[in-house]
C-alpha angles and dihedrals in degrees: 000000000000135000109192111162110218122174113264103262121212112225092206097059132072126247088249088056097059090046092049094048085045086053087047092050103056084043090060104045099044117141091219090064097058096045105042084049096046091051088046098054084038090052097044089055100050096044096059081048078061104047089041089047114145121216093264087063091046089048094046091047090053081242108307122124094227095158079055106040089044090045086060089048089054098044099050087047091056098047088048088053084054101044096052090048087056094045098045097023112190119265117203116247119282110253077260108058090034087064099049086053088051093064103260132141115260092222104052086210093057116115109239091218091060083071119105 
């Protein structure tokens, strides 16, 4: 008896549906986008704690306005993360890829005891 474990398939929808819910899906769930989007809202924030700075944060800086200057960093790292997620956005993996990783064998002929 064999377990093979296959994606649940909806009979209502094409073939070019479910490519296009598995594509929205990676895109979702891409790990640029929350960081990116995480460093750009933190940036944002510290920046404007830089701008806004009293007298006591400059003196303790030694005058520099580091929330400022390191609010700048983040949110240019964030928007970079963003913007690389939207140039090269993330494709899902091709019905071929996602079987190996599975666990399958890459030859369907191939004896699964002949495995290490």
């Amino acid at each position: 008896m064999e377990n093979r474990s296959e994606p649940a398939r909806d009979p209502l929808a094409g073939e070019d549906e479910t490519e296009a819910r598995r594509s929205a899906a990676a895109r979702l769930f891409d790990i640029r986008r929350v960081i990116g989007g995480l460093f750009a809202v933190y940036g944002v924030i510290v920046t404007l704690m830089g701008v806004f700075d009293g007298r006591a944060e400059l003196d303790k800086a030694e005058g520099v306005r580091i929330n400022l200057w390191a609010g700048l960093a983040m949110l240019a790292f964030g928007l970079l993360m963003l913007l690389w997620q939207w140039l090269r956005p993330a494709e899902p993996p091709a019905s071929g890829e996602r079987e190996r990783v599975a666990g399958q064998p890459d030859d369907p002929g191939a004896d699964s005891t002949a495995r290490a």
